[in-house]
N, C-alpha and C positions, 0 to 999 in steps of 0.2 A: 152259605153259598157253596155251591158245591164245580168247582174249577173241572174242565174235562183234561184229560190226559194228552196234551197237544204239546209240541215243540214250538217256542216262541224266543224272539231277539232281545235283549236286552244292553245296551253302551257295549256291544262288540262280544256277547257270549249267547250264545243257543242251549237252551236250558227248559226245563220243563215249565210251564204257565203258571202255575201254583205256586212256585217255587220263588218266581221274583219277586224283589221289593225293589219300592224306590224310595229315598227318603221322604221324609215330613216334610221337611221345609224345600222341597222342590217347587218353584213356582207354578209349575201348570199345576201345581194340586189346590197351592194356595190363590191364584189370582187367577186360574186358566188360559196361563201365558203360557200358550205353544200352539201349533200347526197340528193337520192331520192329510191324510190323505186315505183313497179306499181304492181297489184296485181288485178288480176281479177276473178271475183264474177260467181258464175252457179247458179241460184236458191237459192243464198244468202248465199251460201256455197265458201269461199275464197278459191280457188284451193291453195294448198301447201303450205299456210300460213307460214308455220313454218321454210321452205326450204326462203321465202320471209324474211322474219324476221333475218332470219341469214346472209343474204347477207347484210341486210342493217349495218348489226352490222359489216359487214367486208367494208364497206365501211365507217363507221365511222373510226374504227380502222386505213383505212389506212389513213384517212382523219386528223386524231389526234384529232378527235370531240369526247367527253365522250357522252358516250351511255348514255341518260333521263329514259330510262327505263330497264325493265328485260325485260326476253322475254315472262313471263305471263303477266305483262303491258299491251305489244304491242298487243298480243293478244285480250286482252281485247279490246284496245280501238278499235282496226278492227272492233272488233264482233259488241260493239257496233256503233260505224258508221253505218254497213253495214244495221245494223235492222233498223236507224234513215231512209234509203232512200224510193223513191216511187218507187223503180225500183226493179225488181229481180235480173237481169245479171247487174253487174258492173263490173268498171273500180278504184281501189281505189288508189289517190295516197299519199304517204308518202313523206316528205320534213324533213329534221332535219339539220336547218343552226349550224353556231359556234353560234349565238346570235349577238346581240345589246354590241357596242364599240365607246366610245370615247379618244380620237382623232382616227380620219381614221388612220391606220398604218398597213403593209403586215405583222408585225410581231405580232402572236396570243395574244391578250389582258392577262394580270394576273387572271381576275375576266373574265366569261362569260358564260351565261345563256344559252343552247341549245333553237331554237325556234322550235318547234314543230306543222306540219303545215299537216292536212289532210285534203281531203275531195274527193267526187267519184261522177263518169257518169254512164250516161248506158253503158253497152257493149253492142254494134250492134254486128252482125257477117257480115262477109264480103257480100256484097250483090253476088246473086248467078250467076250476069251475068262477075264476075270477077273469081269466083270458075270454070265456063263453060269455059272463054275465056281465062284466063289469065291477065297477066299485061305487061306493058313495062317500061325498066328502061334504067339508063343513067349509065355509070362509071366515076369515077374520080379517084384520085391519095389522097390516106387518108395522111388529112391534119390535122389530130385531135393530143393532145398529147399524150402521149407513158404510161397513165396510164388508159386506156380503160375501164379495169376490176373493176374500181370502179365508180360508177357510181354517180358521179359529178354532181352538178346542171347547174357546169360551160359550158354549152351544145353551145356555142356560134358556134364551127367547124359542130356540129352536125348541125344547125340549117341553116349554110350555105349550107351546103349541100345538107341537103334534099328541102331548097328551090331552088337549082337546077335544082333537080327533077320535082320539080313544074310549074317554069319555063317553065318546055319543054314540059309540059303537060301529064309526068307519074309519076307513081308510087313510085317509088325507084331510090336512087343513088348508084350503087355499088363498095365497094370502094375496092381498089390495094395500095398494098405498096409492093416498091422493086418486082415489079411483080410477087407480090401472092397475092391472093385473101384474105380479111381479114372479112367484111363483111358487111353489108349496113348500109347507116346512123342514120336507128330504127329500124334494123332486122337482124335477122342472114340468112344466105347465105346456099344454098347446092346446089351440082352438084349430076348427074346422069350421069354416063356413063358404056356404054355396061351392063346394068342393074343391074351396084351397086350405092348404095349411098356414096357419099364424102361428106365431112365435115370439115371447116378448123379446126384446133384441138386449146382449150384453151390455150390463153395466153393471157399478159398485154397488149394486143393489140385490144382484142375484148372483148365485155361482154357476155357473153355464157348467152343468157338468159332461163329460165326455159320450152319453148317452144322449144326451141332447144333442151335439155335435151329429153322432153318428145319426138322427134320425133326420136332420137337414141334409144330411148326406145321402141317403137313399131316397130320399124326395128328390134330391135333383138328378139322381143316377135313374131311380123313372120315371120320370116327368110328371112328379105332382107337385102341381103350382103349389109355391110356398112365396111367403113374406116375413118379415124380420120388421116388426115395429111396435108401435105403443097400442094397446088393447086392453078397452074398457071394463068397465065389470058389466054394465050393459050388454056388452057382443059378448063376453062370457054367459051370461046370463041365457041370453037369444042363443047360444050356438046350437049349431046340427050336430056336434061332436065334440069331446072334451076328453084329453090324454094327460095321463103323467108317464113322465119315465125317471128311471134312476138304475144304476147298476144291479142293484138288487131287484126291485121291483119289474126291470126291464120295460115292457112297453104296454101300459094297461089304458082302459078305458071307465074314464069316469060317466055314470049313468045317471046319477043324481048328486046333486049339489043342494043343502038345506033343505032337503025334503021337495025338492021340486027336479021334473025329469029332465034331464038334458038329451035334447029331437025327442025319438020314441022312447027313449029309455031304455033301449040296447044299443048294444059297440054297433058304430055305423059302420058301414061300407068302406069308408077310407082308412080307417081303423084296423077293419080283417086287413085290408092287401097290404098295410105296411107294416103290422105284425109278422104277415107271412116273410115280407122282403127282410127283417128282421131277423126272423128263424134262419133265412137259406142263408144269411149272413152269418151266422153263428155259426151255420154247418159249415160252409164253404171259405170262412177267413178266420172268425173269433180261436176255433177250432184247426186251424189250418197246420201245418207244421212248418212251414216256411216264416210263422208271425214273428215280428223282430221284439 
């Protein structure tokens, strides 16, 4: 494996990527007890940092990992990260295990040191012949467990998953429980029908990520009717339009799902303009110099 030559954080020193360890017996190694967060960079500017920061403190909590820092800390150590890279647009990601324990045991240690693990990529944007054409995805049956909403390092379900997708040579696996739609194995999920937008609504079952947020946001800042509720695999199935987003991925359109077309089988209509509102958001805030 060949490490690139990046600046990354490790329990309070900035050091070169290749360079760190962490022990053996650290439990997010052994049991993948710890948190993560991902946080993406425009011009070196952390979109939403602070909305990021807060989750991760709610995934400690629910985690029963004691939070290493404040949340001027964290801040801090973002900021500086992001200035250590060679890249403008990143990808940062934050890890915070229980720490290093002996003897192995599922029952949390007395003494235990949080590990504290950053470091970031470039953000690509999606290339523009998947923004034109679309994606294709696969569904399955969510086989992950029932604490979604925090975002676990434990990603084992997740990882089968989306190598599903892989497998079959797309994009995305989209996932169904009790036949409703809940959301993909690294992205959140929206339907389009008869020219509103659906959205499955927060719960401990999906991680509402910040890109989801922002896309209910621009639906109500131009007035395209949107909903927040329970959607079948049926009106998935039926719909005129099908998106994923996620920070990385940003805002794509799914065209086919199991080999069969979703509408025409191009990005629909509702699709381009909120892509667009999307872009001029990026240019006009994501990118802005005033972003806190």
């Amino acid at each position: 494996m060949q490490v690139p030559e990046l600046i990354a954080y490790l329990n309070g020193a900035f050091a070169p990527l290749a360079t760190l360890q962490v022990p053996v017996l650290d439990r997010g190694f052994l049991f993948g007890d710890g948190v993560y967060e991902v946080i993406p960079v425009y011009s070196r500017r952390p979109f939403r940092l602070l909305e990021h920061i807060r989750r991760l403190g709610r995934s400690l909590a629910a985690a029963r990992i004691d939070d290493p820092h404040n949340e001027a800390q964290w801040l801090d150590l973002v900021h500086k990260l992001v200035a250590q890279q060679p890249f403008e647009d990143q990808s940062v990601y934050l890890q915070v295990t229980r720490g290093p324990a002996y003897p192995r045991n599922h029952v949390f240690p007395n003494v235990a040191q949080p590990t504290v693990f950053a470091y970031a990529d470039p953000l690509l944007p999606p290339a523009p012949a998947l923004v034109q054409q679309g994606v294709s995805a696969v569904s399955a049956d969510d086989i992950r467990w029932l604490r979604c909403n925090v975002k676990a390092t434990s990603l084992l379900a997740n990882v089968l998953l989306r190598q599903m997708a892989a497998d079959a040579g797309v994009t995305e696996t989209v996932l169904f429980r009790d036949g409703l739609l809940i959301e993909g194995s690294a992205s959140n999920i929206f339907v389009v029908k008869e020219g509103q937008l659906l959205a499955p609504p927060p719960s401990h079952l999906m991680l509402t990520g910040i890109t989801y947020d922002l896309v209910l946001e621009l639906a109500a800042t131009h007035r395209i009717a949107y909903q927040q509720r329970a959607i079948t695999a049926a009106e998935v199935r039926a719909a005129d339009e099908l998106w994923l987003s996620s920070s990385s991925k940003e805002l794509l359109a799914i065209t086919e799902l199991d080999d069969l077309k979703i509408g025409n089988g191009q990005p629909g209509p509702l699709y381009r303009a909120m892509y667009q509102h999307y872009l001029d958001f990026k240019r006009d805030v994501m990118r802005a110099k005033d972003v806190p």
